[in-house]
C-alpha positions in Angstrom: 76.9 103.6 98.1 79.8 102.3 95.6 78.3 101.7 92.0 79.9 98.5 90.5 79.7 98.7 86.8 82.1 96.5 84.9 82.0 96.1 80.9 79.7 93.4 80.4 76.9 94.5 82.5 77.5 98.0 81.2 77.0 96.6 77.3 74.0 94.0 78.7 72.4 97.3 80.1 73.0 99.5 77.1 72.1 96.4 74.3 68.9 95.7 76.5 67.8 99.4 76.2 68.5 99.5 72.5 66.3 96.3 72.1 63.7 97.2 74.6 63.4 100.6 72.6 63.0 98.4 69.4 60.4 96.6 71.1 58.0 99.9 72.0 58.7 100.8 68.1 57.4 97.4 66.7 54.6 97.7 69.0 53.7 101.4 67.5 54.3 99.5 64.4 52.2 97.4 64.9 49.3 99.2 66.2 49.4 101.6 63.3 49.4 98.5 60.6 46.4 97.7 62.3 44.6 101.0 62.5 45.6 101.0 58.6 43.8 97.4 58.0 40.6 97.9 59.7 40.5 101.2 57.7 40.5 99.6 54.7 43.5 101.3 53.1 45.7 98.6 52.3 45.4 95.9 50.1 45.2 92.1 50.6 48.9 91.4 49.8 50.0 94.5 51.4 48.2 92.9 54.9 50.3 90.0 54.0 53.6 91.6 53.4 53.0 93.4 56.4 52.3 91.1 58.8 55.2 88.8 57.4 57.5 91.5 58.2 56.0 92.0 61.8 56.5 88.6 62.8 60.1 88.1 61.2 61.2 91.3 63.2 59.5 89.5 66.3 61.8 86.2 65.7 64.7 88.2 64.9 64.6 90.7 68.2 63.7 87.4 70.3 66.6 85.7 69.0 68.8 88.6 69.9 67.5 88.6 73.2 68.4 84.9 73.3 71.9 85.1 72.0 72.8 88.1 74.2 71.4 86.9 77.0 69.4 89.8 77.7 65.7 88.5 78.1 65.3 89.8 81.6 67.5 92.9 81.2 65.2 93.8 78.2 62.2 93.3 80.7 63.4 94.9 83.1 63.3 98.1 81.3 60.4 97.6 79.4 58.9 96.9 82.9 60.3 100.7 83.7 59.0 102.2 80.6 55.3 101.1 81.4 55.8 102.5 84.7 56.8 106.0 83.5 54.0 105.8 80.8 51.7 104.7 83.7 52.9 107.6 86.1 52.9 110.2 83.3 49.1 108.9 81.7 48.0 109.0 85.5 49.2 112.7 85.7 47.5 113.7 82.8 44.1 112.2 83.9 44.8 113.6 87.6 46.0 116.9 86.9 45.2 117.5 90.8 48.3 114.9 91.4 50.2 117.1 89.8 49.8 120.0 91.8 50.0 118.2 95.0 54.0 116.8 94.1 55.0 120.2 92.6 
């Protein structure tokens, strides 16, 4: 098996982690803003300024994505992430799967 990496796809691959990486931290992000304003802790205009903030890092990582022509690169590996997580969660609930690989 010959691996063929040449520059471009090497810095596609690379960008495309980097963004799909900021992608799982904006959606922490944004699942802990949310656990913060059903708790009541933040203010009106902090729930504003928040979710301002949200969406203009959402139109700023899609338009990287656009520019750098990395929409499906980033999926890809987004797609690969979920199935780790998936894998790893089903582990944890199956601990007898586990024991059956090792």
């Amino acid at each position: 098996m010959v691996l063929d990496i040449d520059e471009d796809n090497l810095k596609q691959g690379v960008l495309g982690l980097v963004i799909a990486l900021l992608e799982v931290i904006r959606d922490v992000l944004k699942l802990q803003a949310l656990k913060r304003m059903e708790s009541g802790v933040l203010s009106e205009e902090e729930i504003e300024r928040l979710g301002k903030a949200l969406m203009d890092l959402d139109v700023v990582i899609d338009e990287i994505k656009e520019e750098q022509g990395i929409t499906e690169t980033v999926k890809s590996v987004r797609d690969g992430l979920d199935d780790l997580v998936d894998d790893v969660i089903d582990k944890i609930v199956n601990p007898s799967q586990l024991m059956e690989e090792t």
